[in-house]
VOBA-1610 file (N, C-alpha, C; in pm, whole numbers, padded with zeros to 5 digits, always signed):
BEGIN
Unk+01480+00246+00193Unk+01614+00223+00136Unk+01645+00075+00131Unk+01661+00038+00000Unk+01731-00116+00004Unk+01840-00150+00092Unk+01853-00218+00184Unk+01993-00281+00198Unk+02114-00379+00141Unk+02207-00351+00082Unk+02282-00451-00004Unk+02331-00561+00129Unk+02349-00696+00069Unk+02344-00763+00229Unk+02446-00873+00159Unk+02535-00927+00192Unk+02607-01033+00128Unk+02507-01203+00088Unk+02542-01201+00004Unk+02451-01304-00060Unk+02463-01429+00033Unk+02302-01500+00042Unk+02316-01617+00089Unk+02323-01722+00001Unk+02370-01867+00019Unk+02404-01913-00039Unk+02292-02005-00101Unk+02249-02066-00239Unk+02124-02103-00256Unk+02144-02247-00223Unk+02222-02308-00145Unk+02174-02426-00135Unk+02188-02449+00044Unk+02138-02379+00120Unk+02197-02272+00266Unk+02189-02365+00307Unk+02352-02396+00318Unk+02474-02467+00397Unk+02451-02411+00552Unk+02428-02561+00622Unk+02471-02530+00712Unk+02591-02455+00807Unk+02570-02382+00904Unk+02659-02261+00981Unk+02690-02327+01100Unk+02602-02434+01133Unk+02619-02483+01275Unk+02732-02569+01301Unk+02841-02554+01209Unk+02960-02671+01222Unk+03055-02551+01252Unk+03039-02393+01219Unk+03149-02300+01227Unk+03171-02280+01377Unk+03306-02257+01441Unk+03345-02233+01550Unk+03210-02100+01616Unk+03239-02111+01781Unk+03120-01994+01812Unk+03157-01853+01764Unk+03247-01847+01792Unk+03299-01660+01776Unk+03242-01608+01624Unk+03277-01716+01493Unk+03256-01688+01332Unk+03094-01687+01349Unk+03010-01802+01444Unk+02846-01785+01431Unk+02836-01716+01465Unk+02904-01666+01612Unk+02803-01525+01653Unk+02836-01430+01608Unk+02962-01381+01519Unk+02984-01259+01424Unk+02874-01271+01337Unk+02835-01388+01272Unk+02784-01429+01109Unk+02579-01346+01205Unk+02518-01413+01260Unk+02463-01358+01372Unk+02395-01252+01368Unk+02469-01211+01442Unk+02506-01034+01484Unk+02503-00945+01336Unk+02565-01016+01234Unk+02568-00919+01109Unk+02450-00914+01064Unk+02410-01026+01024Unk+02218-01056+00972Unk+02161-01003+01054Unk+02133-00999+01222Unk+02035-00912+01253Unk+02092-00751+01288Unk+02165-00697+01212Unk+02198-00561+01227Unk+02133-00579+01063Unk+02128-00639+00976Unk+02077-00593+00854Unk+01909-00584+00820Unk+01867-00709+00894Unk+01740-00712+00979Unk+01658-00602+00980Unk+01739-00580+01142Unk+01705-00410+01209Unk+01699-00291+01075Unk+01765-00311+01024Unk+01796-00128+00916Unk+01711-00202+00804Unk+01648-00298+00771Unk+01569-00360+00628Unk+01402-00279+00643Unk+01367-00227+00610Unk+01247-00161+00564Unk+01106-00198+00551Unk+01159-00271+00397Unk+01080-00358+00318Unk+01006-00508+00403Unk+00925-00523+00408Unk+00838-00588+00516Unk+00866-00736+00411Unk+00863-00765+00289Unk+00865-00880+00190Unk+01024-00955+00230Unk+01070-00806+00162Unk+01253-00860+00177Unk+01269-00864+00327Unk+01212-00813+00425Unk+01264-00890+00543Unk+01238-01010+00583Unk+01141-01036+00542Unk+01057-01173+00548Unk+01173-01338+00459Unk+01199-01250+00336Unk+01281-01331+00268Unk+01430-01330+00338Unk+01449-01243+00394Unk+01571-01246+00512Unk+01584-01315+00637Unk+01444-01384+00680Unk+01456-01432+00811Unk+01483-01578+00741Unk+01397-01591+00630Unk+01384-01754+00611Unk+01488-01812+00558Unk+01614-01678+00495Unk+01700-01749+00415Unk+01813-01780+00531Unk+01814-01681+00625Unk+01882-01721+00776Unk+01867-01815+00824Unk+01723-01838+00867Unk+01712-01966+00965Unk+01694-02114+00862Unk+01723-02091+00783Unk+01779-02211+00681Unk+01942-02255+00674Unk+01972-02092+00654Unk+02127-02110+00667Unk+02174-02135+00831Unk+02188-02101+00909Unk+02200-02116+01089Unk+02165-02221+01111Unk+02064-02305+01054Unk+02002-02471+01130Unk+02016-02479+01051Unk+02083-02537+00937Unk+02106-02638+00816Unk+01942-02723+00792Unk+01895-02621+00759Unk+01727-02713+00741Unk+01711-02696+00576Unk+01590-02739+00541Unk+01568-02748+00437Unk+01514-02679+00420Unk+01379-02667+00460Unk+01313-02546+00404Unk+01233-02449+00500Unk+01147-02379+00463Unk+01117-02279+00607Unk+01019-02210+00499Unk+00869-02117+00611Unk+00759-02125+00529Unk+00731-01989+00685Unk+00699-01865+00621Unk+00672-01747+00679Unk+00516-01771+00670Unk+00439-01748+00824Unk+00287-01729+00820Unk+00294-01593+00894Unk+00217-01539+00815Unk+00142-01379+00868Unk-00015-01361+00916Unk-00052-01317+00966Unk-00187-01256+01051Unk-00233-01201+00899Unk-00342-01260+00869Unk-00395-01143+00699Unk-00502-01074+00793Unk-00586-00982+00701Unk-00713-00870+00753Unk-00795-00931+00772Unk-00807-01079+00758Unk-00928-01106+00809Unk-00942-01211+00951Unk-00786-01204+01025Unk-00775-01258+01105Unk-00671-01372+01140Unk-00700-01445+01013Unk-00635-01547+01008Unk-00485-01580+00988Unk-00453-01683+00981Unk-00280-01710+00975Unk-00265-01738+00847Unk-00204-01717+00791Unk-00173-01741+00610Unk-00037-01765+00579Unk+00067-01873+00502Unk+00153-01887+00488Unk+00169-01778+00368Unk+00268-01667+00368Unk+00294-01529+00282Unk+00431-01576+00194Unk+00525-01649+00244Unk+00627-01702+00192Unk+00680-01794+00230Unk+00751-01877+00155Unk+00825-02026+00142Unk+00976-02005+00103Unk+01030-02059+00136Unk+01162-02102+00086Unk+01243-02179+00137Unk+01306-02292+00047Unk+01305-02269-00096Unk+01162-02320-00197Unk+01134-02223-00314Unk+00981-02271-00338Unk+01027-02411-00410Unk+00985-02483-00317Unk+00978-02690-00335Unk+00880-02672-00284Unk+00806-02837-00344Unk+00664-02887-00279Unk+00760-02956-00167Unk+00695-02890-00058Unk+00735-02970+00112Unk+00625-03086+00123Unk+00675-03192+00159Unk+00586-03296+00175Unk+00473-03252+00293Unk+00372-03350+00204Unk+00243-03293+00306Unk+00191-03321+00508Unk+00298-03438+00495Unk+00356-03497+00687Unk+00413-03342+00749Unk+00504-03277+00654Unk+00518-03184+00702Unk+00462-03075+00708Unk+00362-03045+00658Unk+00295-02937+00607Unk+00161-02944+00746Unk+00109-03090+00763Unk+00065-03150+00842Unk+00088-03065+00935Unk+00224-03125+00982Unk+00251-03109+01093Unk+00262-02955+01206Unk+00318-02870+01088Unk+00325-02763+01096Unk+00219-02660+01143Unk+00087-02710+01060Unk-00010-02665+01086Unk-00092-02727+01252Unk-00061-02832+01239Unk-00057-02859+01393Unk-00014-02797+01529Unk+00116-02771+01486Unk+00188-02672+01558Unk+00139-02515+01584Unk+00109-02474+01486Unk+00109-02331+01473Unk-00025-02298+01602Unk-00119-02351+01573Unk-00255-02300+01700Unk-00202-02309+01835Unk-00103-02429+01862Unk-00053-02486+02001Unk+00031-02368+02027Unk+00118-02351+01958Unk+00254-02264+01945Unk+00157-02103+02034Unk+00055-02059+01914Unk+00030-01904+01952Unk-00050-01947+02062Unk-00117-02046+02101Unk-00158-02059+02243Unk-00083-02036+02336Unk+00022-02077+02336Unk+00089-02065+02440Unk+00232-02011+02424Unk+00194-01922+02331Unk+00310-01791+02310Unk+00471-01870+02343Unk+00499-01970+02289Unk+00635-02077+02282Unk+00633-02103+02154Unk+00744-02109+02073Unk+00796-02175+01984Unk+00767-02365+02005Unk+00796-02412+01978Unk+00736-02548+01951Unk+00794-02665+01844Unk+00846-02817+01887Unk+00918-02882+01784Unk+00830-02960+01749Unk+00851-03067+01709Unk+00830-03160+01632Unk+00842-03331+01729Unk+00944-03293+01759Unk+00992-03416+01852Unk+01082-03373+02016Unk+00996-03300+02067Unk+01014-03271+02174Unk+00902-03404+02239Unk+01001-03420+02333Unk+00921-03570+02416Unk+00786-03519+02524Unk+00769-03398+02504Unk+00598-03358+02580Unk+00515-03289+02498Unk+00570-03338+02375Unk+00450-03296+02255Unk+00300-03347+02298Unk+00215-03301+02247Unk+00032-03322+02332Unk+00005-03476+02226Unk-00062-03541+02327Unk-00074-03698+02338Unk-00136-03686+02129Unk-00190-03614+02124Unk-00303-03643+02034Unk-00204-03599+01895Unk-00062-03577+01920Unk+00041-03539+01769Unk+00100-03640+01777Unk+00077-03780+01907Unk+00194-03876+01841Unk+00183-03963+01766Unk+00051-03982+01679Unk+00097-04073+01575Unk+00115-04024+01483Unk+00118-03853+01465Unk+00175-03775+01360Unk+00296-03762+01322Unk+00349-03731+01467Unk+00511-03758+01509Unk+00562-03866+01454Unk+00521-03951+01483Unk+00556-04118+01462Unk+00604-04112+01289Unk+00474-04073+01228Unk+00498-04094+01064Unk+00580-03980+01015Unk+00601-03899+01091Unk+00682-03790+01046Unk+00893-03818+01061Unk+00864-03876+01215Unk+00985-03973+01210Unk+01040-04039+01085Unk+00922-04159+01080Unk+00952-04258+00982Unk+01006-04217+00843Unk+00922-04080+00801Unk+00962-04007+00698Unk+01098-03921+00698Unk+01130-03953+00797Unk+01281-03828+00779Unk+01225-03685+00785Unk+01096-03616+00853Unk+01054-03490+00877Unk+01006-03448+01027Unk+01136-03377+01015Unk+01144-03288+01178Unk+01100-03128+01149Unk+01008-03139+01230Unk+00975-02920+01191Unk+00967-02873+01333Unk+01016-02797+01307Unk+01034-02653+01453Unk+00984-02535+01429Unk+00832-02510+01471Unk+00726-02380+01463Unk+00817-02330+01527Unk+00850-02179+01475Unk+00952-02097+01555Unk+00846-01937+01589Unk+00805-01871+01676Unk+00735-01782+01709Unk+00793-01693+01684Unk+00758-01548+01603Unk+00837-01414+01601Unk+00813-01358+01723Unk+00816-01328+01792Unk+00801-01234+01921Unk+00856-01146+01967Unk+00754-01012+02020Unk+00857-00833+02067Unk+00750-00806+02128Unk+00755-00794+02247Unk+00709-00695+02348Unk+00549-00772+02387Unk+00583-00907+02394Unk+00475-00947+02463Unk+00367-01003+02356Unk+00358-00952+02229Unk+00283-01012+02060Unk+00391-01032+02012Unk+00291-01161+01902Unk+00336-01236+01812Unk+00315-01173+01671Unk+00423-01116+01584Unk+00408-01040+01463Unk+00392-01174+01385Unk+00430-01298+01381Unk+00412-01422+01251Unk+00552-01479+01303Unk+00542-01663+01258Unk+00553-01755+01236Unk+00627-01841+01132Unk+00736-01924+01202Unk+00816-01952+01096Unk+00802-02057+01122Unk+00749-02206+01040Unk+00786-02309+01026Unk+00931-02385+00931Unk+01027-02429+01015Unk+01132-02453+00989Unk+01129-02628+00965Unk+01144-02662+00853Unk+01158-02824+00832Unk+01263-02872+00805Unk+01351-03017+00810Unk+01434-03080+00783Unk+01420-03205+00737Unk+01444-03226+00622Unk+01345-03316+00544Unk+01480-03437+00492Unk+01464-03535+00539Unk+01542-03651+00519Unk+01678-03609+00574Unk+01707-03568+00657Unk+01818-03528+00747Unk+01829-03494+00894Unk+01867-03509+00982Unk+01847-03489+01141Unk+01839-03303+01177Unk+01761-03266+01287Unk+01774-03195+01299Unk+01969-03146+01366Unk+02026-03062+01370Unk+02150-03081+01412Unk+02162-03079+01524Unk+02189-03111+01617Unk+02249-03092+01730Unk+02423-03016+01760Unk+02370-02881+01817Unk+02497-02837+01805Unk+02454-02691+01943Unk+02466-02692+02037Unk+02428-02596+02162Unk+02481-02488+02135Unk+02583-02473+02101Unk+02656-02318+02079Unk+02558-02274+01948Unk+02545-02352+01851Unk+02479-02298+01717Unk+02340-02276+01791Unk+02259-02340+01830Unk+02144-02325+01861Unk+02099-02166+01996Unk+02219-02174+02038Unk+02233-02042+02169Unk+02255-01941+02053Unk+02300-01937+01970Unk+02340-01806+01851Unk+02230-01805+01781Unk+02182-01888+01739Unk+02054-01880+01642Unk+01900-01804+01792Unk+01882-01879+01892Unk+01782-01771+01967Unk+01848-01647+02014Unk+01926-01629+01984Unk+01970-01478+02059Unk+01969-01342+01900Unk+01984-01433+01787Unk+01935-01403+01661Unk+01813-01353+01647Unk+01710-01473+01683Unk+01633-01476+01693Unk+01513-01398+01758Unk+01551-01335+01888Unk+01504-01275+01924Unk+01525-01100+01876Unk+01607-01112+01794Unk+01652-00979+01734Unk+01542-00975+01618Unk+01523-01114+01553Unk+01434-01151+01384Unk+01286-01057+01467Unk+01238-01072+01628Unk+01117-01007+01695Unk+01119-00868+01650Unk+01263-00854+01674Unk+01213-00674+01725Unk+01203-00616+01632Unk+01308-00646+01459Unk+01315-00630+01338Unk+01149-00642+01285Unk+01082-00773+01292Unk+00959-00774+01232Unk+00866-00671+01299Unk+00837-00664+01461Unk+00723-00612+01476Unk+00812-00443+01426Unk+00928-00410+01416Unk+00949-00257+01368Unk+00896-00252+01256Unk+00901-00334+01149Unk+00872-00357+00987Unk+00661-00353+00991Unk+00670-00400+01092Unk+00492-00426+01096Unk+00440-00256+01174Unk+00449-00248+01270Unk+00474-00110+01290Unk+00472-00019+01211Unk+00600-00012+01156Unk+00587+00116+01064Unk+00504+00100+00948Unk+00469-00006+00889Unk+00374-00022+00805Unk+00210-00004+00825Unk+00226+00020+00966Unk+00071+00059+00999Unk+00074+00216+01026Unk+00180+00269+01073Unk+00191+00394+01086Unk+00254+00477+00989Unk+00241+00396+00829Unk+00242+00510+00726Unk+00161+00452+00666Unk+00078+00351+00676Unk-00117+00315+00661Unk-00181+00440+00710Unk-00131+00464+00836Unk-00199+00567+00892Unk-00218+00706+00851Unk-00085+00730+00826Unk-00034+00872+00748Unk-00107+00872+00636Unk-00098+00755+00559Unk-00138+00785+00425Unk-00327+00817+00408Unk-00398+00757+00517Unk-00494+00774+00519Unk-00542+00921+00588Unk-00493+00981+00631Unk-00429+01130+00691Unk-00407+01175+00567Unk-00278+01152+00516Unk-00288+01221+00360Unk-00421+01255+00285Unk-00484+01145+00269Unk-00592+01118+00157Unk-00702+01214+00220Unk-00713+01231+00394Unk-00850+01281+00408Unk-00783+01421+00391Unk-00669+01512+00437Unk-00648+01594+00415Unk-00647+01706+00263Unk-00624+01607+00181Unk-00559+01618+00040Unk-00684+01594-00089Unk-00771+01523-00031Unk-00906+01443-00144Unk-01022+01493-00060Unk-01102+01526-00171Unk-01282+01579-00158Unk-01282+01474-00107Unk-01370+01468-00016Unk-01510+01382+00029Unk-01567+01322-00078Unk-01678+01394-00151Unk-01743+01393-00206Unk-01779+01343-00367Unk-01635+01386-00435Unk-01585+01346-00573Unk-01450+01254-00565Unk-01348+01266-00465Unk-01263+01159-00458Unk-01125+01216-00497Unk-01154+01357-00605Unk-01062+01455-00626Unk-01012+01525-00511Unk-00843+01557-00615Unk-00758+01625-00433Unk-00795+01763-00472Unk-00835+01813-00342Unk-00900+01885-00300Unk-00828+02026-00305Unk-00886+02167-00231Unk-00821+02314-00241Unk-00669+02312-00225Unk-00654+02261-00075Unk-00534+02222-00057Unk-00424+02137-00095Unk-00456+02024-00197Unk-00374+01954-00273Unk-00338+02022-00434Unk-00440+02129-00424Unk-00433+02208-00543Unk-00305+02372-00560Unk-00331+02391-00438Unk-00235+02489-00403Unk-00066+02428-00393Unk-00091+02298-00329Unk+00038+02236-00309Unk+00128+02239-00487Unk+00018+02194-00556Unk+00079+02190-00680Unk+00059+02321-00746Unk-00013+02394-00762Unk+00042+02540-00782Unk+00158+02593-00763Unk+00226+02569-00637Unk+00352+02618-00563Unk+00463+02523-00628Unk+00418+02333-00633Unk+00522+02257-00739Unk+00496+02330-00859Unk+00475+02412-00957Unk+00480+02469-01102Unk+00528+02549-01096Unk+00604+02632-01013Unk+00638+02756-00999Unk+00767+02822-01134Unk+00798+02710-01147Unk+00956+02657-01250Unk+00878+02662-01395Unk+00766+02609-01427Unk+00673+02517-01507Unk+00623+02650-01623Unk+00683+02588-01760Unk+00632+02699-01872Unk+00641+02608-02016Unk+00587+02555-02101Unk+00388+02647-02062Unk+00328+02652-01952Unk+00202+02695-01889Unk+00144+02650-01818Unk+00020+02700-01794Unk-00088+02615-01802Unk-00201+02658-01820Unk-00336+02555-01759Unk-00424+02678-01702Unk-00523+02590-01675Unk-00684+02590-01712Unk-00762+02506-01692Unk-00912+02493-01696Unk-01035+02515-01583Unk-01067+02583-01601Unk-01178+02587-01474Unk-01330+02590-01544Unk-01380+02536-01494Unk-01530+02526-01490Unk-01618+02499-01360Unk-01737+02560-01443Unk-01898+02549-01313Unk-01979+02497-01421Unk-02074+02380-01360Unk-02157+02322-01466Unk-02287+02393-01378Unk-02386+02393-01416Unk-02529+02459-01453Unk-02583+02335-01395Unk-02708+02444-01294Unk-02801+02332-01268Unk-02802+02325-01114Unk-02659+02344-01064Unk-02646+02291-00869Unk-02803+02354-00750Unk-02816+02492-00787Unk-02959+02530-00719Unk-03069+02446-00734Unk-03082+02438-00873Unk-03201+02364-00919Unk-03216+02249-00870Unk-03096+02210-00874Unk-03078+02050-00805Unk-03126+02044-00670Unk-03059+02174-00582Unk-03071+02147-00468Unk-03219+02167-00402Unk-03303+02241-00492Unk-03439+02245-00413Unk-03540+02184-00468Unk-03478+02083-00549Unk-03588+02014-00616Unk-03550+01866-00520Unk-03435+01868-00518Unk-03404+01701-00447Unk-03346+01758-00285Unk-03302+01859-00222Unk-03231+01832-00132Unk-03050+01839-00148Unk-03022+01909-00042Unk-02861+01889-00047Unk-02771+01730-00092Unk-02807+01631-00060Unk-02795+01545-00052Unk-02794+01472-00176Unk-02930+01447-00193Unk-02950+01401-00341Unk-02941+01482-00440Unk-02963+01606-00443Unk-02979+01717-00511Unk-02817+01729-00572Unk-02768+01884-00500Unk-02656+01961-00554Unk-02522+01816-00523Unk-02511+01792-00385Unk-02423+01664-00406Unk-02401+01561-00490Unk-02476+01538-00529Unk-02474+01396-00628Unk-02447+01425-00790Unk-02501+01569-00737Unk-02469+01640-00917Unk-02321+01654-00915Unk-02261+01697-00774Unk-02124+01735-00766Unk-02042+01600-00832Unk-02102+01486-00727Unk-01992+01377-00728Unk-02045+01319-00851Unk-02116+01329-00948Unk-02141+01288-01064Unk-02064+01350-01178Unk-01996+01493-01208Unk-01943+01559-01273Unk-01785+01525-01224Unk-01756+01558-01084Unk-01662+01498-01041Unk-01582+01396-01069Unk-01640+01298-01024Unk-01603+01119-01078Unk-01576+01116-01190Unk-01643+01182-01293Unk-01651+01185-01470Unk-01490+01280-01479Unk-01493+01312-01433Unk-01374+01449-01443Unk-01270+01368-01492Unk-01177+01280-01428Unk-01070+01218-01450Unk-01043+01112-01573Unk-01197+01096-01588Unk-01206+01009-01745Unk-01180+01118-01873Unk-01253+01249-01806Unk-01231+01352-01938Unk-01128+01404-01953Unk-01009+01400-01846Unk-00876+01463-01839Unk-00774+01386-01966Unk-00710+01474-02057Unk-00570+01384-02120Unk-00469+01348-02047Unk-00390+01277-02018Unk-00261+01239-01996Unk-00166+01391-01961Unk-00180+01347-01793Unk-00073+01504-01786Unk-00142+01590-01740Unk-00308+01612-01742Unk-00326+01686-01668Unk-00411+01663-01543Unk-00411+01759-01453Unk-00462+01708-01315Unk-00589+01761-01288Unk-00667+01717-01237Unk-00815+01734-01205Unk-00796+01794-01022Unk-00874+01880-01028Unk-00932+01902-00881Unk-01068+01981-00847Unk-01119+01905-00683Unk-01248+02015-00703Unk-01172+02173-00575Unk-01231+02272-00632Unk-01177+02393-00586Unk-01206+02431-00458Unk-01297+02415-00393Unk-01382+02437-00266Unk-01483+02277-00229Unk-01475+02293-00109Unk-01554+02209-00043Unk-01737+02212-00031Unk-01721+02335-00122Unk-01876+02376-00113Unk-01863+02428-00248Unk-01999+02401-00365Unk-01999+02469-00493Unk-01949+02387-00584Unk-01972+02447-00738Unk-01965+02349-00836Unk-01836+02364-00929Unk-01747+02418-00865Unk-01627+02441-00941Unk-01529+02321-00925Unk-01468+02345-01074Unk-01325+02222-01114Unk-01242+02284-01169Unk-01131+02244-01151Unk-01007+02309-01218Unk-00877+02218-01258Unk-00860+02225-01376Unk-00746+02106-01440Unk-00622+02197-01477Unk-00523+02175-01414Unk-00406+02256-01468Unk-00307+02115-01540Unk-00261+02253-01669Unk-00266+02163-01765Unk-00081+02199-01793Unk+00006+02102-01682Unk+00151+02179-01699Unk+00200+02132-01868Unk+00300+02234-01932Unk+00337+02204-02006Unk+00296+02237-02163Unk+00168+02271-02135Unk+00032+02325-02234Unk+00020+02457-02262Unk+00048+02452-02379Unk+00052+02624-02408Unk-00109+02701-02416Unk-00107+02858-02526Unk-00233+02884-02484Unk-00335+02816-02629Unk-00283+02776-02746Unk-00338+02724-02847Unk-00344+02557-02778Unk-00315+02477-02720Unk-00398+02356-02687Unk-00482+02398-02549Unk-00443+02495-02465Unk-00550+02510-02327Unk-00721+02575-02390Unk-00674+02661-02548Unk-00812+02674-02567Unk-00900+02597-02617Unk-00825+02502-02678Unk-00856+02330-02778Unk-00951+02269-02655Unk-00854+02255-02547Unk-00884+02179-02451Unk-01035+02197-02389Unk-01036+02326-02379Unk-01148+02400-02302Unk-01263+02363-02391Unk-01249+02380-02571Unk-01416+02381-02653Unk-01430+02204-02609Unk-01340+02136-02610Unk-01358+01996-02610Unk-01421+01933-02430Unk-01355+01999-02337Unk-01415+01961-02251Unk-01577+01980-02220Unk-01580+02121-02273Unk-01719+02173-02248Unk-01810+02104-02318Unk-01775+02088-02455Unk-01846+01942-02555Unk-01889+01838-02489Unk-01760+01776-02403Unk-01782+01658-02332Unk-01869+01677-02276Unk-01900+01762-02156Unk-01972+01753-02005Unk-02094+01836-02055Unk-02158+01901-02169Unk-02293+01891-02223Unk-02330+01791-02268Unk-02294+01669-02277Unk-02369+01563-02302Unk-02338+01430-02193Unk-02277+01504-02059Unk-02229+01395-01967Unk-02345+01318-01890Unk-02329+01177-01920Unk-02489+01081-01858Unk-02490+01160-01712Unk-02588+01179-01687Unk-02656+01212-01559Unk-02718+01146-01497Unk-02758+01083-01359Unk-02903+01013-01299Unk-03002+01099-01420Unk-03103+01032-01375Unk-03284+01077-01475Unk-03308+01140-01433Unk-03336+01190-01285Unk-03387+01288-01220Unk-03343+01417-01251Unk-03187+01422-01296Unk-03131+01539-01340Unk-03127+01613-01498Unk-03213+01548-01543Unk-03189+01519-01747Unk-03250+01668-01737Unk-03347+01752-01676Unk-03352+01882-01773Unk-03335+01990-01674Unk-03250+01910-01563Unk-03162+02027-01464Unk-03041+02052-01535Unk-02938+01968-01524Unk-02809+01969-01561Unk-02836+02042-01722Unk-02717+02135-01720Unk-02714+02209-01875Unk-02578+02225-01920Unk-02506+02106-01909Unk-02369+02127-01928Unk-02252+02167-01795Unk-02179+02234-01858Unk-02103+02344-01809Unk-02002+02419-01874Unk-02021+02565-01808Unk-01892+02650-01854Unk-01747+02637-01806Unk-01693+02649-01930Unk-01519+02606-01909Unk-01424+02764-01949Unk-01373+02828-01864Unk-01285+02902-01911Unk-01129+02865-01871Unk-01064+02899-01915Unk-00890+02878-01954Unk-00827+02993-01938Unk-00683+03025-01927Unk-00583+03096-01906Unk-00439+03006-01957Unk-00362+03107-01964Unk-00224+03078-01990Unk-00130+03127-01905Unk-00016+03098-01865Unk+00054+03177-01760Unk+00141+03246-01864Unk+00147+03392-01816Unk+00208+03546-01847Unk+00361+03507-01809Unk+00477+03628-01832Unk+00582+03677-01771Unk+00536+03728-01658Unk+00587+03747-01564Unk+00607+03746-01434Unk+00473+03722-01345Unk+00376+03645-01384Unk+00266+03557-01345Unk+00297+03454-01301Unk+00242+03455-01114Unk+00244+03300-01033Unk+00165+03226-01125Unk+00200+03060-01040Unk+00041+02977-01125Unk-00058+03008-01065Unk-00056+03037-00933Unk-00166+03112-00851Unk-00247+03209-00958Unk-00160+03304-01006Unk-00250+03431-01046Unk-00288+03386-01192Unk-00224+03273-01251Unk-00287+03227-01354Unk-00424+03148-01318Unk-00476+03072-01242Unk-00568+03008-01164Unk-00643+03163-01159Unk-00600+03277-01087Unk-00740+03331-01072Unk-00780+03387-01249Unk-00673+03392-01339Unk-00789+03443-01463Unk-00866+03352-01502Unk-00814+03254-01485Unk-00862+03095-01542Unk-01033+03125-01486Unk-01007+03155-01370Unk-01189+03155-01276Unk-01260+03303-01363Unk-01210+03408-01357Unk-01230+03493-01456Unk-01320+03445-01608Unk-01195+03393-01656Unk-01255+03337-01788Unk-01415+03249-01772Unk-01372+03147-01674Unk-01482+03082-01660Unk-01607+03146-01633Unk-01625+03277-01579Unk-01733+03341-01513Unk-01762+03470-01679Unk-01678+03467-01718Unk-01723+03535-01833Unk-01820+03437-01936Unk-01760+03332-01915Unk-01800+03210-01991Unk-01920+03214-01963Unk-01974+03191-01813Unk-02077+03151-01775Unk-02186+03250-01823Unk-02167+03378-01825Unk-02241+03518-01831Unk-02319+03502-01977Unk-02185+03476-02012Unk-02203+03434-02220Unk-02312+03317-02241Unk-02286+03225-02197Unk-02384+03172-02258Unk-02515+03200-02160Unk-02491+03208-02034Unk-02650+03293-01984Unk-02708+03367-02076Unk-02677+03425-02152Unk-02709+03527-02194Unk-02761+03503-02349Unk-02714+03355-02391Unk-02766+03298-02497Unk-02843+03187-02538Unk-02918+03169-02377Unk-03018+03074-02339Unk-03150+03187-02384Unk-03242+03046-02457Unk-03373+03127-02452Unk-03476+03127-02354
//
């Protein structure tokens, strides 16, 4: 769910001149919007437009942990080229900072011997930066470098006591946002093994039934089933493996290129050479169109070499859904048809 949030201001005016009671309301409101924000981007664009507005800084630059380990700046704002003293500097900061799990300035007087002639030119330049650490529960979710670029940092104790007590709220908000983004990573990969073949990549018996039961409303409605020719042959000439599998995930894979717009592909069982495309919306004069054309297709579908005088196509039979016919019981004539299909042309092989 989006949160509507009162607009910040684009040129984010300093807050640190407002009496304490108005900061720590102003505060308190941003990280209650924080907390309830979802969206892992827009929260991100929520911390930086805060701690711009709260320290009257200039600009501020979000680093995230990417997959391959590393620290990566993910967002900026405002997008200006930040001078490179500061950019410098920042990056200086950031290794020291997650070393030692502290936030970290710029011109703190026990900065490490080997940043002060960085310091020095960063002075001279009018650039003060404050690595600010996200932190909840002991980890660091990412990194805010906060700069002030030809202007002092402010000095103001009440603003600065409101901004870490903020701050430590910006922790619990991110690692919730990081969190739940791994634990519907998770789900979703749960989804996919539950829901998708192995083997062809198609959703599977059970993602097929699910949508059977969504059509229930659904008229026209009609589907395709086929068995292509060949899976035995395959299998004892090559092996399960190379054999009937590869024939599977080869017809399979092809499946979704041969589908029109609208209709859905699935394989039927976890074992065997059946497919089935239900075709919502499709009456019974395009489901039979559909059927001479698919079967067209997948008699001349490229195969590995090994398979060129195994594979013999395949049979496609179709159905239409009746008056008082589930899609279920349309699905089983559909397999019907197909097995008549199959008989038929058995029967017209020489």
């Amino acid at each position: 769910m989006q949160i509507t949030r009162r607009p910040v201001t684009t040129r984010y005016s300093p807050m640190v001149g407002l009496e304490y009671s108005a900061l720590l309301r102003t505060a308190l409101l941003r990280s209650y919007d924080l907390i309830r924000e979802r969206d892992l981007d827009r929260l991100r664009d929520l911390v930086l437009a805060d701690a711009l507005e709260l320290l009257g800084a200039s600009s501020a630059r979000f680093h995230a942990l990417s997959a391959d380990g590393t620290w990566q700046v993910v967002q900026t704002k405002p997008t200006l080229d930040i001078p490179l003293l500061a950019t410098e500097m920042e990056a200086a900061l950031l290794p020291r900072a997650l070393a030692r799990d502290r936030s970290l300035i710029s011109t703190h007087p026990a900065l490490d011997k080997d940043l002060v002639g960085l310091e020095r030119r960063c002075r001279d330049a009018g650039v003060t930066t404050h690595l600010l650490l996200i932190r909840a529960h002991e980890h660091t979710y990412g990194a805010v470098g906060v700069h002030w670029l030809g202007k002092p940092r402010p000095v103001d104790y009440d603003g600065r006591s409101v901004f870490y007590a903020y701050w430590d709220n910006v922790g619990l908000a991110v690692a919730t946002a990081v969190e739940r983004g791994r634990a519907e990573a998770e789900l979703a990969e749960l989804r996919q093994t539950a829901f998708n073949d192995r083997t062809t990549g198609l959703s599977n018996a059970e993602a097929l039934e699910r949508q059977l039961d969504a059509h229930a409303g659904t008229w026209p409605f009609s589907v395709l089933v086929l068995d292509f020719d060949g899976l035995r042959a395959a299998n004892s000439a090559f092996g399960y493996a190379q054999g009937g599998d590869a024939l599977i995930k080869t017809v399979g894979e092809a499946l979704p290129g041969l589908a029109d717009a609208g209709e859905l592909p699935f394989r039927m069982h976890t074992a065997g050479d059946e497919f089935a495309l239900l075709l919502p919306g499709r009456d019974a004069l395009t489901a039979e169109r559909r059927r001479a054309e698919l079967e067209t297709a997948l008699s001349t579908l490229p195969v590995p070499q090994r398979f060129a005088t195994i594979y013999q196509g395949a049979s496609v039979g179709y159905a239409t859904r009746r008056d008082g016919e589930t899609p279920g019981q349309t699905l089983g004539r559909g397999i019907e048809s197909m097995r008549s299909r199959k008989a038929d042309r058995q029967k017209r092989r020489p």
